[in-house]
N, C-alpha and C positions, 0 to 999 in steps of 0.2 A: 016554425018559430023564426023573429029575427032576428038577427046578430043581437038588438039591443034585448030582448028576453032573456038568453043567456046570457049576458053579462048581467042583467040583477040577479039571472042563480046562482050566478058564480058570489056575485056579492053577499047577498043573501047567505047560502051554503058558508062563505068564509068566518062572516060574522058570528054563524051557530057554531062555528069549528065544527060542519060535519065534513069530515075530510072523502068519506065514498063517496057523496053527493057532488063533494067539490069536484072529483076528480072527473066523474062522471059529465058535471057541466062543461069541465073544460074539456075534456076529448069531442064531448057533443060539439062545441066551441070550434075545435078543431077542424073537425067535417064538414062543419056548416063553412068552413072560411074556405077550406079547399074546393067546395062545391059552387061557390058566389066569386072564385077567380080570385080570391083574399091570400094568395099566394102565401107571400113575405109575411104576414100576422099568424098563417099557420105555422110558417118555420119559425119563428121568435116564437110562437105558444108552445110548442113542440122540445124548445131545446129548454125553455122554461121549467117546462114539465120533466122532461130527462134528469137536468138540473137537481131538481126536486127531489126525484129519487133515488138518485144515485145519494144524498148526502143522508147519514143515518138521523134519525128521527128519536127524541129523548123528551122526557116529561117531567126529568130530572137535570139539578147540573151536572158537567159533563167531569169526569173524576180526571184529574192531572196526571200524566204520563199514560193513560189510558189509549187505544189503537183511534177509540171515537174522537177524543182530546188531540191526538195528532192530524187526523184526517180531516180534521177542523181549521187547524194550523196551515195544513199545506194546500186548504182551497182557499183560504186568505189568500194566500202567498202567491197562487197558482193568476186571482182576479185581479193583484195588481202588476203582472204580468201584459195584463191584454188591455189598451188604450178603448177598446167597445169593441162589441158583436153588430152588426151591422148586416140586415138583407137588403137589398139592392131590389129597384125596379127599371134601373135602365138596361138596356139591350144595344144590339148593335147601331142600332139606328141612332142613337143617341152622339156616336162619335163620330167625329170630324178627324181625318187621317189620311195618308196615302194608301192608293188598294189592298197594297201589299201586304201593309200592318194590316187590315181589315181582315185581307184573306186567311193570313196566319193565325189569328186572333178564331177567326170562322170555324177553323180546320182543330184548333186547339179543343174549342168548346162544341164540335162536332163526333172528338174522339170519346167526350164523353157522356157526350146522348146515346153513342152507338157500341156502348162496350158491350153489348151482350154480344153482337155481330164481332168485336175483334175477337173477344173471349173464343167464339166457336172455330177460329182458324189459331189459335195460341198467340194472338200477337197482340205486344204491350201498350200497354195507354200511356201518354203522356203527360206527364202530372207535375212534372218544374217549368216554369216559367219565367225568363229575368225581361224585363220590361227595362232600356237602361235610353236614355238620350236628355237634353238639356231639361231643364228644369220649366213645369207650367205648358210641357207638351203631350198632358194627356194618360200619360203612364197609368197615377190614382184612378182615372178615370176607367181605364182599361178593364183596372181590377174590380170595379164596380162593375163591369160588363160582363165581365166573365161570374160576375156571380148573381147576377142578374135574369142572364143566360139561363145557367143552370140551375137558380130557385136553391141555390145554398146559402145556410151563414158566414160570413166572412170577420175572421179574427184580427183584429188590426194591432201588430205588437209593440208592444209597450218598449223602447229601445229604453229608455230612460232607466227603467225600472230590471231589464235583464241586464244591461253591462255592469259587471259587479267589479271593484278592486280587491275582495276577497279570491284565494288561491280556486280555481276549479268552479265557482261559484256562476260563473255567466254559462256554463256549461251544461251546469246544471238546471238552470232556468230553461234552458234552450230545449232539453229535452223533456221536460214538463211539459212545455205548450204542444210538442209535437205530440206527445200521447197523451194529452186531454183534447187537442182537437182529432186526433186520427177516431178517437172515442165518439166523441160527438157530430164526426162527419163535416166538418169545417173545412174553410179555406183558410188559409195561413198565409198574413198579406204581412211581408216583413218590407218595409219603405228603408231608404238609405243604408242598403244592406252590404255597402262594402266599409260598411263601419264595424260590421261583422266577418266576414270572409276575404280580410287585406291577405293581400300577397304574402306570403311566407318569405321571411328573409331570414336564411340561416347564417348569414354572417354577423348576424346581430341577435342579442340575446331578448326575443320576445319570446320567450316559455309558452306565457298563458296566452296569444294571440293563437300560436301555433294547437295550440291544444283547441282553442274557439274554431279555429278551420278543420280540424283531424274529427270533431265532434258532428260540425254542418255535412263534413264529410260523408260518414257513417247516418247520421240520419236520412240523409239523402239516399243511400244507400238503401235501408233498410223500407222506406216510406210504404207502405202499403197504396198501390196503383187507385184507389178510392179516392184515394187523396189528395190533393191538392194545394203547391205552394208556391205561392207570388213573391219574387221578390224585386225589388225597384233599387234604380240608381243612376245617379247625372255622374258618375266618376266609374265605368265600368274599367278602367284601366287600371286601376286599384285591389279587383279581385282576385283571390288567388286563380292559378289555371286550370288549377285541377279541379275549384268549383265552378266553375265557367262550362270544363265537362260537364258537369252533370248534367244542365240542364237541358230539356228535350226541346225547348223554344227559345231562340236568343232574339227579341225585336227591337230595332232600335227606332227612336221617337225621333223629328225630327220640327225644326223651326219648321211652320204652316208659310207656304207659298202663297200668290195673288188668289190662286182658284181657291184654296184651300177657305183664305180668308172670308172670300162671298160667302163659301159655306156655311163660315160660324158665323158670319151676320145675319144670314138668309134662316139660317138654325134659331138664332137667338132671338129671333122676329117673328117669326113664324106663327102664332097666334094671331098675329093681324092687330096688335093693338096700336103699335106705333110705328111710324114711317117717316121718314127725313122730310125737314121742308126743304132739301133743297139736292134734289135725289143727283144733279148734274156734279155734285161736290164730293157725292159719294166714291168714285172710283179712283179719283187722285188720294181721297184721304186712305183708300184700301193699298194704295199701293205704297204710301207714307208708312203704312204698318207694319211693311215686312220686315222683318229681325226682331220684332216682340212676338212673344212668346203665343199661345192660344188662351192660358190665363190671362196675361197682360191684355188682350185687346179684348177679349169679353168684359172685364172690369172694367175698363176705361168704356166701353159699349152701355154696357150697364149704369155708371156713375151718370155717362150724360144723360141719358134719359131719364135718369130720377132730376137731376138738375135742372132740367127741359121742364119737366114737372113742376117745379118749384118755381118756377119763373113765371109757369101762366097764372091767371090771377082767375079766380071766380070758378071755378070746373064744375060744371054742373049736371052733365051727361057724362059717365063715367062710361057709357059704350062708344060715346065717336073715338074714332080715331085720333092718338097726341101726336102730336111733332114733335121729331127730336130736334135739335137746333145741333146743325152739323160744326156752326164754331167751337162749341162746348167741345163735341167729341175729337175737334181737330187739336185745340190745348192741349186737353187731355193727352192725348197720344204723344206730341210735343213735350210733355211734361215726361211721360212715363218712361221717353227714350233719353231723355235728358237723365234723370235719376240712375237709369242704367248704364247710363255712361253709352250709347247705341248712336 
């Protein structure tokens, strides 16, 4: 059968509400993605399904103060917690970095292909990660790799939605997310996380900051080695010390160099569809870009060649090769280091 057969069973089956049949079509569903290299559709069908059965099942409404009526309340509470589940398809290949991040990065998601191998001499896996340097260099990306890598889902948290001005409240959220994804075998990708674990300053009366660090503490602590948690940030000077221990990877991101930059042009081109007309222009404007960011100059990359675009008139063979018009992308850069004051 192919992928599109079962998806009319599953259709099908839903529409009859036969739920064996359904369930049935979708693990078939399942197998058939795992076997065709559908990686990332298996894991989303997989935590779907988990999903599914973990929450109890009624044919009735659900009676107020009742365990089912709570258990309802608190996976409300629990999904707006998590900004999206997210499986990834990039891999290492995919980033543009210094070796060293690369190799760390290698070594990180190496430990956890080969746990059956540490397990058998008693030695730990490493499972925190803080990802911390300026902003637009790579960090998010990192964490896409790492779960890429590994063929897991990755939880992206909701900061909005956990910092609470209720007493104990953000703490409470915190340790939610940690055991519902320790449950479901997730990555735990917490961005701008020294919004969460600031420095403790006991000369000053922050109660509940102190309790949000003594809490990250202890889960950290407790994490079962399975597990997996990301955390990012452009201000690691900010964290407390004691969470800064924890973690078994500290990498720090850095502004991309002249080499660094051919790379991500050389990356971002790579398909072959478009090439500068005026390739001798190219390397003064690579070395114009250094102090933007690797976001900053893919976009501005990016911008000109839709613009390049827009300029030619009549395009009628979508396979030649476009030009990009190196003036655009030279503004552009101009512009983007002007804005940031660079």
């Amino acid at each position: 059968m192919s992928q599109f057969d079962y998806i009319k069973d599953i259709a099908k089956f839903g529409l009859e509400n036969n739920q064996s049949s359904l369930m049935s079509a979708l693990n078939e569903l399942i197998e058939h993605s795992k076997k065709t290299k559908k990686v990332n559709l298996a894991i989303q069908l997989q935590s779907i399904l988990k999903e599914s059965l973990r929450q109890p099942k009624t044919a009735t409404l659900t009676k107020v103060g009742s365990d089912a009526y709570f258990n309802q309340i608190e996976d409300r509470e629990y999904q707006e917690l998590i900004l999206e589940k997210i499986t990834s398809d990039y891999t290492l290949s995919n980033i543009v970095a210094d070796d060293d991040i690369k190799n760390d990065l290698n070594f990180f998601i190496e430990e956890h292909q080969q746990v059956d191998l540490l397990a058998q001499y008693d030695l730990p896996v490493s499972n925190k990660i803080l990802l911390h340097g300026p902003s637009g260099c790579g960090k998010t990306l990192a964490s896409y790799v790492i779960a890429g890598e590994l063929k897991k889902m990755m939880l992206v948290v909701n900061l909005g939605a956990i910092v609470s001005s209720k007493l104990g409240e953000t703490s409470k959220n915190l340790s939610k997310i940690f055991r519902n994804a320790t449950a479901e075998d997730c990555i735990i990708f917490i961005d701008e996380f020294d919004s969460l674990g600031k420095v403790r300053d006991y000369n000053q009366d922050h109660g509940e900051m102190k309790r949000v660090v003594n809490t990250i503490l202890q889960l950290f602590d407790y994490l079962p080695q399975s597990s997996i948690v990301i955390a990012a940030t452009n201000q690691k000077e900010m964290i407390d010390e004691a969470l800064l221990r924890r973690f078994d990877f500290s990498i720090e991101f850095e502004l991309p160099n002249e080499q660094q930059i051919v790379d991500l042009v050389t990356m971002t081109l790579r398909e072959g569809k478009f090439e500068f007309d005026h390739q001798s222009e190219v390397t003064p404007l690579i070395k114009n870009a250094i102090g933007l960011s690797y976001y900053s100059i893919q976009k501005t990359l990016v911008t000109a060649i839709k613009r390049s675009l827009f300029a030619e008139k009549n395009i009628k063979k979508v396979s030649e090769i476009r030009k990009i018009k190196t003036s655009i992308w030279e503004s552009l850069i101009l512009k983007e280091k002007t804005s940031l004051n660079i």
